[in-house]
Structures are given as structure tokens and as C-alpha cells.
C-alpha positions as CSV (number, residue, x, y, z in Angstrom):
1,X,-2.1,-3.6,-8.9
2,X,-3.0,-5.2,-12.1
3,X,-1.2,-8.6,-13.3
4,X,0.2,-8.7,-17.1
5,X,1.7,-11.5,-18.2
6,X,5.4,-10.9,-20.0
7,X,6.1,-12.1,-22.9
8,X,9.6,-11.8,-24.0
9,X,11.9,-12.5,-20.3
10,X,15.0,-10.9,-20.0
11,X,17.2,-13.3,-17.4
12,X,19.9,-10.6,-15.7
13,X,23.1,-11.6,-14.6
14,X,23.8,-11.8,-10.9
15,X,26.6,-10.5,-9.0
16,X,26.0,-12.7,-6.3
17,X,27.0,-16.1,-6.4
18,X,24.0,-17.6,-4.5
19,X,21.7,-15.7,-6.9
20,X,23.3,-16.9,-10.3
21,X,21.4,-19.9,-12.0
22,X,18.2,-19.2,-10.7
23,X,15.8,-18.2,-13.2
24,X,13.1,-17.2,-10.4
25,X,15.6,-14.3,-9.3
26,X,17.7,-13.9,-12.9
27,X,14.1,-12.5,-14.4
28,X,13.8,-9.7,-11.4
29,X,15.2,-6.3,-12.3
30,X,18.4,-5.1,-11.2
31,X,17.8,-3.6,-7.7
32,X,17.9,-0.2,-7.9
33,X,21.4,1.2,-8.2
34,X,21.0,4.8,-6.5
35,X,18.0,6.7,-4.4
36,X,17.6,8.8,-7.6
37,X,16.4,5.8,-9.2
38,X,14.4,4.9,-6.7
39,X,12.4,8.6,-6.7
40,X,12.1,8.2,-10.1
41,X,10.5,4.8,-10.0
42,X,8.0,5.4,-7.2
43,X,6.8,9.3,-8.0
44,X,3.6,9.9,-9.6
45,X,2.2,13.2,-10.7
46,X,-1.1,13.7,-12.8
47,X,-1.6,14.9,-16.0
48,X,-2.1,18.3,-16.0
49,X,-1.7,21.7,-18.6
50,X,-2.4,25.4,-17.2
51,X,-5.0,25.8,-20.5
52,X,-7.0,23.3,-18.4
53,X,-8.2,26.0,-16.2
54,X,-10.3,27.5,-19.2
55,X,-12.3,24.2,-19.1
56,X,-15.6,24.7,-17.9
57,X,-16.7,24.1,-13.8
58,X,-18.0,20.6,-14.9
59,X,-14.4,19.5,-16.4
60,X,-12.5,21.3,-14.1
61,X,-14.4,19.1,-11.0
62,X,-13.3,15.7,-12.6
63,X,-10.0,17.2,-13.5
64,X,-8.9,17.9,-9.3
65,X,-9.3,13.9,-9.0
66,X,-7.0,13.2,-11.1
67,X,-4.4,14.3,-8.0
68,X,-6.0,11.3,-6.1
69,X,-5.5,9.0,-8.4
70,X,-2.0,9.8,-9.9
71,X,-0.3,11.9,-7.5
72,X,2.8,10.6,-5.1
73,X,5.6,12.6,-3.7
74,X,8.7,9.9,-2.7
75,X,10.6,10.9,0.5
76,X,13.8,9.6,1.9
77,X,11.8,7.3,4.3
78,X,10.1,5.8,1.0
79,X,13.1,5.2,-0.2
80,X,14.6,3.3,3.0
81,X,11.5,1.4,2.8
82,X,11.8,0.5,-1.1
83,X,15.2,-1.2,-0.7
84,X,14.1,-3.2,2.5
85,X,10.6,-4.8,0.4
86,X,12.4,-5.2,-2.6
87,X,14.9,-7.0,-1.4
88,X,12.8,-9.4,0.4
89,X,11.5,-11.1,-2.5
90,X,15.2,-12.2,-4.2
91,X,16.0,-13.7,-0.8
92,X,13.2,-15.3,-0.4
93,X,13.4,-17.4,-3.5
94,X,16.9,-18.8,-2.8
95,X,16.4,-22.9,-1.6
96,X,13.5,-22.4,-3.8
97,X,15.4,-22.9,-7.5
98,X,12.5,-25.3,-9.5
99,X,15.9,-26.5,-11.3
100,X,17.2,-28.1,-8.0
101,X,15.7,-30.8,-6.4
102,X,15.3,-29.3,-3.2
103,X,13.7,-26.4,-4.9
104,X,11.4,-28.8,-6.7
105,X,10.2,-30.2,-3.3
106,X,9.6,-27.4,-1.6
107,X,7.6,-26.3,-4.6
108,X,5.3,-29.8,-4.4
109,X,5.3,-29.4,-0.4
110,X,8.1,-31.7,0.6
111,X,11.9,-32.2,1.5
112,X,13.8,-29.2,3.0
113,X,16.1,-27.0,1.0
114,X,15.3,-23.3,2.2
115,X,15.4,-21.5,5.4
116,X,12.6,-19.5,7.4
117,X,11.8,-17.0,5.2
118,X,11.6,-13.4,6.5
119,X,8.1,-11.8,8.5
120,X,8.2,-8.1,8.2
121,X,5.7,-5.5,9.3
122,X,4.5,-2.1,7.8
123,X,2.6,0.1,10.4
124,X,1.4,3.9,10.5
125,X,-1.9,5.9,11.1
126,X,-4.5,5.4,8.9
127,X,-4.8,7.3,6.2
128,X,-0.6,7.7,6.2
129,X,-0.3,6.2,2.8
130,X,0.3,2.2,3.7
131,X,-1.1,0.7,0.8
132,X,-0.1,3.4,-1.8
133,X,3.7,3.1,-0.9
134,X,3.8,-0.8,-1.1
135,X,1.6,-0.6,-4.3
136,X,4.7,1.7,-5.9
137,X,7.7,-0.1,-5.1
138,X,6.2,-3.4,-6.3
139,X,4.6,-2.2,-9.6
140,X,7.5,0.3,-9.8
141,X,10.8,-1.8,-9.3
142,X,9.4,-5.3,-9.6
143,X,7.0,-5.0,-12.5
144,X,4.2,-7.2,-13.0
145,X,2.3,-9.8,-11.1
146,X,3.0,-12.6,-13.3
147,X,5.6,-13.9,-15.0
148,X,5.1,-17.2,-17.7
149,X,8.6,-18.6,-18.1
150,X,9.1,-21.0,-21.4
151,X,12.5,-20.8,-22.0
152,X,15.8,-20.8,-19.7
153,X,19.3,-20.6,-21.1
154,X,18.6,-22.6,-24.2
155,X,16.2,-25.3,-22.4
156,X,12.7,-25.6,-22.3
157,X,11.3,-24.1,-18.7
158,X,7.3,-24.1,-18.3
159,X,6.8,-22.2,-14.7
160,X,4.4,-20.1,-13.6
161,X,6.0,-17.2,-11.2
162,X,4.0,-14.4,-9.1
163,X,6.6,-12.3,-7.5
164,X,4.2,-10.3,-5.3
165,X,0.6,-11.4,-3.7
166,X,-1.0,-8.8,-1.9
167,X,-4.7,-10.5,0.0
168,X,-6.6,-8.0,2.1
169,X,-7.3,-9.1,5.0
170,X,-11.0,-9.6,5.2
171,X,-13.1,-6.9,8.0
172,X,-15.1,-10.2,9.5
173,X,-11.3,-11.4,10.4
174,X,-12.8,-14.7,9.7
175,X,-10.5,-17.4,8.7
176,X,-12.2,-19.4,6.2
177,X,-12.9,-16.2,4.5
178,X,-8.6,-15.0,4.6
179,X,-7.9,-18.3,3.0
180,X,-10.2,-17.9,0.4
181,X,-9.3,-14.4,-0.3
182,X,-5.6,-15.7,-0.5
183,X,-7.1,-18.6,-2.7
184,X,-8.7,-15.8,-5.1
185,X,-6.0,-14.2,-5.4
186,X,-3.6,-16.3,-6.6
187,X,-6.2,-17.5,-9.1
188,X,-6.6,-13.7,-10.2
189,X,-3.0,-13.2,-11.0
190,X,-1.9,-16.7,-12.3
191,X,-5.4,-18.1,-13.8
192,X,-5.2,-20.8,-11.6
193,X,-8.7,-22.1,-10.6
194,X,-7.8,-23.6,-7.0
195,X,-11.0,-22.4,-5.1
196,X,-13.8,-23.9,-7.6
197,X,-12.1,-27.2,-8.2
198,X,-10.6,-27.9,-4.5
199,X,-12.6,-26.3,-2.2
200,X,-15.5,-23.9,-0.7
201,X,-16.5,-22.3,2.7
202,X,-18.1,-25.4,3.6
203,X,-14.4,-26.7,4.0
204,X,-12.9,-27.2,7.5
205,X,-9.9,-24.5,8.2
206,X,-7.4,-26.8,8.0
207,X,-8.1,-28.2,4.4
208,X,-8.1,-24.7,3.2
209,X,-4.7,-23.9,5.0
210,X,-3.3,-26.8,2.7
211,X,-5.1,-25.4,-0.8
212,X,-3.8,-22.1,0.1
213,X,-0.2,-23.3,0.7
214,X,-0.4,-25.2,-2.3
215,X,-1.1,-22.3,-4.5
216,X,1.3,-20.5,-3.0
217,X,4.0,-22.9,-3.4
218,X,3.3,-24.3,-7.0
219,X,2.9,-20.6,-8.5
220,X,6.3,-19.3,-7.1
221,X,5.2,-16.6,-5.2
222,X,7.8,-14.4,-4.1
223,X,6.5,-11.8,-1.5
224,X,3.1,-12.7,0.3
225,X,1.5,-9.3,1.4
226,X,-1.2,-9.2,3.8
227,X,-3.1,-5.9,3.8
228,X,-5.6,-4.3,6.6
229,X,-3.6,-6.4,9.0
230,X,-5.8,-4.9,11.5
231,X,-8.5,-6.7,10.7
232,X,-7.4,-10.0,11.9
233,X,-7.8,-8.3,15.7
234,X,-11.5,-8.7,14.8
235,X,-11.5,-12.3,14.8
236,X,-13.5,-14.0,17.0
237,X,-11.3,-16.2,19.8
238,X,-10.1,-19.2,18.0
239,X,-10.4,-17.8,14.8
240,X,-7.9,-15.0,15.8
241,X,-5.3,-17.2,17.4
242,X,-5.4,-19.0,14.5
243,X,-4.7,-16.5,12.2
244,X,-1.8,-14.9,14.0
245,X,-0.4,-18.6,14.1
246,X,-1.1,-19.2,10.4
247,X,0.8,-16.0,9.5
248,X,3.9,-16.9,11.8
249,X,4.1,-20.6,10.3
250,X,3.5,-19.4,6.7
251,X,7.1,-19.1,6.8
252,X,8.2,-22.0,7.8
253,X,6.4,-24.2,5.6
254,X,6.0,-22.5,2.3
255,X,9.0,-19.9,2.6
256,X,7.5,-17.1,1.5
257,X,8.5,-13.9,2.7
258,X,5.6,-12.2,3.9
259,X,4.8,-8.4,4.5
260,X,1.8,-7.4,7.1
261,X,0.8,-3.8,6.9
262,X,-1.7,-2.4,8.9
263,X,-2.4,0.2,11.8
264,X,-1.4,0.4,15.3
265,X,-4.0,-1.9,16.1
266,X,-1.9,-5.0,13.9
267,X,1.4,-3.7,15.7
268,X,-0.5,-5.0,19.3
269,X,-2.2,-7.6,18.5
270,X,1.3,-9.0,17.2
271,X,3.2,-7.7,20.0
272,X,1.0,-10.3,22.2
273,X,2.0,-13.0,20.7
274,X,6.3,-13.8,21.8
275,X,7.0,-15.1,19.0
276,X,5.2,-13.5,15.9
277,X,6.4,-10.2,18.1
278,X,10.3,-11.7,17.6
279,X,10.3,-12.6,14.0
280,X,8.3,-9.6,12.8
281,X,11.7,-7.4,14.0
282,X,13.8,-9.9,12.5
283,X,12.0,-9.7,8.9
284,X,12.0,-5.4,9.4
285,X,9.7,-3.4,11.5
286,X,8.8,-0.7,9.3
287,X,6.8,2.3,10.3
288,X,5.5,5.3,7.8
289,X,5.5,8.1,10.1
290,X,4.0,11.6,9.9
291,X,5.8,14.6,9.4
292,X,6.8,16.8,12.5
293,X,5.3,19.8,12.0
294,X,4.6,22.2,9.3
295,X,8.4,23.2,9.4
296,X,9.2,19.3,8.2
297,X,11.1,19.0,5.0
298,X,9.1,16.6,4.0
299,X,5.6,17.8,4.3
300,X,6.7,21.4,2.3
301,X,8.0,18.9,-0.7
302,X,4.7,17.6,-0.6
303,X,2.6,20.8,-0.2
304,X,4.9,22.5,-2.6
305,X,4.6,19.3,-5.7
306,X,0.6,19.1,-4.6
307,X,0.2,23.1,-4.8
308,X,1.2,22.6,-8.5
309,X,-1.9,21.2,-9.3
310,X,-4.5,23.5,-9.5
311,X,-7.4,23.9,-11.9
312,X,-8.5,26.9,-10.6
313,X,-8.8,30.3,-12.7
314,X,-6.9,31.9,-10.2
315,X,-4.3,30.1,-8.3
316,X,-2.5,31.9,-5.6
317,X,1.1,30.9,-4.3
318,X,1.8,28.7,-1.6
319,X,2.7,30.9,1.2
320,X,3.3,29.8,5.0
321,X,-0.1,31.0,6.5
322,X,-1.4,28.3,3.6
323,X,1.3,25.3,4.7
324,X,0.6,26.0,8.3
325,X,-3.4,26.0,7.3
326,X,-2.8,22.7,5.9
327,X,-1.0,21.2,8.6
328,X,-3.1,22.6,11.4
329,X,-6.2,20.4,9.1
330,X,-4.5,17.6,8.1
331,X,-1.9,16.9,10.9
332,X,0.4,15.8,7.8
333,X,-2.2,12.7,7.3
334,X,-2.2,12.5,3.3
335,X,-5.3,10.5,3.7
336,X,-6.7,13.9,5.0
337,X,-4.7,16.6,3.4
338,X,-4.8,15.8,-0.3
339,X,-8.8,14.8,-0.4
340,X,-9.1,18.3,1.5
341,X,-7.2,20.5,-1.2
342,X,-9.8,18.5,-3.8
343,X,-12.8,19.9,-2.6
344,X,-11.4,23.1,-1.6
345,X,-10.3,23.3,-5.3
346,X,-14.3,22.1,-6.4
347,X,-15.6,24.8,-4.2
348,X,-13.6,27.2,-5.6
349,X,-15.0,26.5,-8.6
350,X,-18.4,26.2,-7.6
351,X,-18.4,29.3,-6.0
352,X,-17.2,31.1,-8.8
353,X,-14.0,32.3,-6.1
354,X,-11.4,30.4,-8.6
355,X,-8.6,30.3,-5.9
356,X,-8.1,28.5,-2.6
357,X,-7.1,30.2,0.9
358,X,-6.5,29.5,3.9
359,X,-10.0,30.6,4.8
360,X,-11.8,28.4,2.5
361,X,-9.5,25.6,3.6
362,X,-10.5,26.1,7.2
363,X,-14.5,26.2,5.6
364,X,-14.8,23.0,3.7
365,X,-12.6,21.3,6.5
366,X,-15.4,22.3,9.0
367,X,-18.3,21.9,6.6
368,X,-17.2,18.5,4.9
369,X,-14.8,16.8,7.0
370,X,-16.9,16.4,10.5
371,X,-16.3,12.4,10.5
372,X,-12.5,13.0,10.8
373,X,-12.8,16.1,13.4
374,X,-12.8,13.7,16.9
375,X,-9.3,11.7,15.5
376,X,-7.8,15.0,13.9
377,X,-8.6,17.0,17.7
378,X,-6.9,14.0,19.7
379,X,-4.0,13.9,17.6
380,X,-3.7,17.7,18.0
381,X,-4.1,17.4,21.6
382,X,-2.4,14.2,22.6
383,X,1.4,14.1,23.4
384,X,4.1,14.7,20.6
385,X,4.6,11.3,18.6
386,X,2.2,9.2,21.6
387,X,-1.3,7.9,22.2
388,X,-1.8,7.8,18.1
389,X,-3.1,4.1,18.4
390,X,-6.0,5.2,20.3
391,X,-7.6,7.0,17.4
392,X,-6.0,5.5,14.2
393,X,-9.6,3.3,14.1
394,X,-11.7,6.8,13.9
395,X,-10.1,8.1,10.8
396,X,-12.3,6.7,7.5
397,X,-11.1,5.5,4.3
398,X,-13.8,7.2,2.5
399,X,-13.4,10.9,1.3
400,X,-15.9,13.9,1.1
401,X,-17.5,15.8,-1.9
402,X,-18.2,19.5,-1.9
403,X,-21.7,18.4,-3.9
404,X,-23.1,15.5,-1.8
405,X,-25.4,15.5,0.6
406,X,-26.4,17.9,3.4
407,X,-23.3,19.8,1.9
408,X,-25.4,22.0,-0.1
409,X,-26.2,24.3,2.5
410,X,-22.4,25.7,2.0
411,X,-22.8,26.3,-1.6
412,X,-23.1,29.5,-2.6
413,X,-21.6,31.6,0.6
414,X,-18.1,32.4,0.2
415,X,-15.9,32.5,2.9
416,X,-14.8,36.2,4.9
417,X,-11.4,36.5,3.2
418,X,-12.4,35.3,-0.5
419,X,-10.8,37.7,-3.0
């Protein structure tokens, strides 16, 4: 997510009473009025023409990336999951109105004037698309990172606003290094420069707990998103306990709404804890599940919008032996599926085949995706929708190319069924 500063504000009228006169939620978009609109806002497909597949091989290879950087197919359960965060960040600024006085304390750190804002959590397997789906319904129905108000109903307003934060949680789990990557990131979005002129690492905990509060409060953050929630289970002891206590009292004395998302892993470590457990369900427990099976609605709208998108010379159709191939490989993960029908299209290409099958499929799976193999075999093994927190951990974020490495030995040998 980038941040972009606006320059002409557009203040929308509210329906709700409790809403109205607040220039931190008048500048939000309207929510979004129908699930059409919220499809249309979140869906991403790459640029693409069919006279791109007389390109030459080199073209063609950068070309099948483009699906991994611009490619997103919304389902019903995105949507579901687009009105619950979006609506998180309205609430969360009432009590917080910098044209109030309460609003006005809370925003320098004292008085009272809003209640405990909401804790929600976002869980699935690695690799289910986490990160992706937040990124969309922020950038796509809240907009930008930051907005620079200067003028409210007639009368000079000067307020810095960030409606969304996201901090990834560091891998160390290390405290002093989550508040400064909270610090940072507030300074990225609103040019702020908290962390060189207040503090460093050789600050105790505490005092940056207070500089990262402050930031939070003074540039009207709306939604505080904490990433690779998982990661805080890597905490050493005290450092651990601390950061699941940080997290639970971040609402309660800054009042900003705040989304984890992780894996399974977050979901326990949370779980341990009564009373981050109880107020995670009350903000929303949200979980991005996989498809079914290869009969799932929603895993043929995404093989049949991602079959679109071929480079090849030539593409076949997308039959069921090819969506029951890519189910069988994938197990509906699109952190597996979609970096799989990449480099099956590249070794098309390379091998001069120009179309992908269910047989090469099942060949750059076995050739390219070995890492993945131990975590893809338990899920395929283990009971229906149980025991997936035990292998989330062995899936990597990194993907495979048909060109690097030991995979060499495959190029040139074309699989049995190649046309």
C-alpha cells in the first residue's frame, strides 16, 4: 500500500446522526451500497491482449507475472469480510472528533470521551491470501493512507489523518523492534519524524510504548493493522507477554481499532490469553478459509478468471481433469496454485510445448515445488477442515522459477502427454 496525500477533500454527508459533524469520518467514502460494488472495488485482473502470445519466449516469461502481481478473484466471503473491516474504521473515530474537546484530549493522551475501541482477528493458512485481501478493501474502499485536512465547512482545519496503518510484525517478535516498526510507519505515511527525534532501540519498552501511542493518537489513525501476527509467538518470555498485553490495551488507551492477521499459530497464542481471546470475538473473528474441493464454486471462478491468462501459443480449455489437477496440487492454497500455473506457463514456453496440461502441471509441481510437498501431503492426508495449524508454518512465502537453480535438469524433456 502506498500513501498519497489528497488534495482537494470531499466531506460526505452522513446518515447517521452520531457520524454527522465529524470531519475524520465525513471525508471517508460512502460505504459501499451493494456486493456488486464491493466486487468491483476489490477485483484485479492483469493487463493482457491475445496478440501477446506472438511476443517472443523472453517477453512472454515476464508477461505470466503480471498474474501475480495484478490478479484477484473477490468471492462472497471477501465480500462479508470487506463490510466487517471497513466498517471498523468509521466507528472507531466516533469520541475521537478533534472539534470536540473530548476528541481533542484523547488525541493529546488525556480526558475520556471514547469507548474501547474494537480488537478483531483475520486468520487462515498461509499462503490463503491474508495480506492481499486486507491490502484491497483498504486501498479499494478507503483510498489512501493519508489524508491533509485544511479546510472544514468554511473554517480553517490543519489535521493530519491516516485511516489505515498496517506494521508487520517483526520475525525476532522482539518488542523494541514492533514499536519501532509501528514508529516507522507512521512516519512513512504522515512524514512525521517520531523515531529520530524521540527515541532509538537503546530506549526502555515502556518509553517507546508512549512514542508509539503518541503517533498514533496525534495523526488520527483510524484502523491499526498488525500483520504476521504469528510472529509475536516467537517472542522470547517477557517480551511475548508483553506484546500480547500491548495489543489488548492498545484499545483502551488510544482507541484505535486494531486488526491482527496471521496464521493458526496467532489464533493460539491469543486463545491463551482470557481476555485478548474475549475481545478478539467481540471486534470479529474472521477466518479466510479454503475452498472444499475442486467441485467448490469458488475455486472454479477462480480457475476459470486465472485460466484466462495465458501467454501461451497454444492455450487449451479448462476442462475438469485440469481443475481437479489443480486442486489435487494446490489444495485450493492460492499462495500455491497461482505461482504454479506461472511456471507451468514459462515451461511451456521454454519447452517450445506452448500449452499447459495436466501432465506438465503435475511435472513442474514435482520438479519445482519440493519445499511445499511435506505441508501440501499433510493437508491431503489429515482430516477434512482439522489439524491445518500443524503445518500452516511449513508452507514458504517465497515462490519457484522454472529457470533457477538445480531446475535445469527439467528443461528440455517434455512431459508423456505433451501435444
Amino acid at each position: 500500500m502506498t500513501s498519497s496525500a489528497q488534495v482537494s477533500l470531499t466531506y460526505h454527508p452522513q446518515v447517521l446522526s452520531e457520524f454527522r459533524n465529524n470531519p475524520l469520518i465525513e471525508v471517508l467514502p460512502p460505504p459501499p451500497s451493494s456486493d456488486a460494488a464491493v466486487r468491483a472495488a476489490l477485483d484485479r485482473a492483469p493487463a493482457f491482449s491475445e496478440d501477446e502470445r506472438g511476443l517472443d519466449n523472453a517477453q512472454r516469461r515476464l508477461m505470466c507475472g503480471r498474474l501475480k502481481r495484478d490478479f484477484f478473484v473477490t468471492s462472497m466471503q471477501h465480500v462479508s469480510m470487506a463490510y466487517r473491516i471497513t466498517e471498523l474504521i468509521p466507528a472507531g473515530y466516533l469520541g475521537r472528533n478533534p472539534l470536540q474537546a473530548k476528541g481533542r484530549g484523547l488525541q493529546h493522551g488525556f480526558g475520556e470521551g471514547a469507548a474501547e475501541s474494537a480488537l478483531s482477528m483475520l486468520i487462515s493458512l498461509s499462503g490463503s491470501g491474508k495480506t492481499t485481501t486486507v491490502s484491497n478493501i483498504l486501498t479499494g474502499l478507503i483510498g489512501p493512507q493519508q489524508i491533509l485536512h485544511t479546510l472544514y465547512q468554511g473554517v480553517p482545519f490543519h489535521q493530519m489523518q491516516v485511516p489505515y496503518l498496517k506494521v508487520i510484525c517483526p520475525a525476532s517478535g522482539d518488542i523494541k523492534h514492533f514499536f519501532k516498526a509501528a514508529i516507522d510507519a507512521v512516519d512513512d505515511v504522515a512524514g512525521t519524524n517520531y523515531w529520530e527525534l524521540e527515541c532509538d532501540l537503546r530506549s526502555p519498552p515502556g518509553e517507546l510504548q508512549q512514542v508509539m501511542e503518541q503517533a498514533l493518537r496525534a495523526q488520527n489513525v483510524g484502523l491499526f493493522w498488525m500483520d504476521e501476527c504469528q510472529n509475536l509467538a516467537l517472542g522470547l518470555g517477557s517480551d511475548r507477554d508483553r506484546l500480547v498485553e500491548t495489543v489488548v490495551q492498545l484499545r483502551e488507551t488510544v482507541k484505535v481499532p486494531i486488526l491482527l492477521s496471521g496464521t493458526y499459530r496467532a489464533a493460539k497464542m491469543f486463545d491463551g490469553v482470557l481476555a485478548a481471546g474475549r475481545r478478539a470475538v467481540e471486534g470479529g473473528y474472521l477466518e479466510l478459509n479454503r475452498p472444499a474441493g475442486p467441485e467448490d464454486v469458488r475455486w472454479r471462478e477462480f480457475c476459470e478468471q486465472m485460466w484466462r491468462y495465458q501467454w501461451v501459443r497454444k492455450p487449451g480449455p479448462l476442462d475438469e481433469p485440469i481443475i481437479a489437477t489443480l486442486w489435487e496440487l494446490s489444495q485450493g492454497v492460492p499462495g500455491i496454485v497461482l505461482p504454479l500455473f506461472i511456471q507451468a506457463q514459462k515451461a511451456a514456453i521454454d519447452l517450445q510445448i506452448e500449452r499447459v496440461t495436466a501432465g506438465l502441471l503435475k511435472r513442474v509441481y514435482r520438479e519445482l515445488f519440493v519445499p511445499v510437498h511435506a505441508a501440501l501431503n499433510a493437508l491431503r492426508s489429515g482430516p477434512k477442515g482439522s489439524g491445518i495449524e500443524r503445518y500452516e508454518d511449513l508452507l514458504p512465502k517465497k515462490t519457484f522459477d522454472w529457470k533457477s537453480g538445480d531446475n535445469e535438469g527439467l528443461r528440455g524433456r517434455k512431459p508423456k502427454d505433451a501435444p
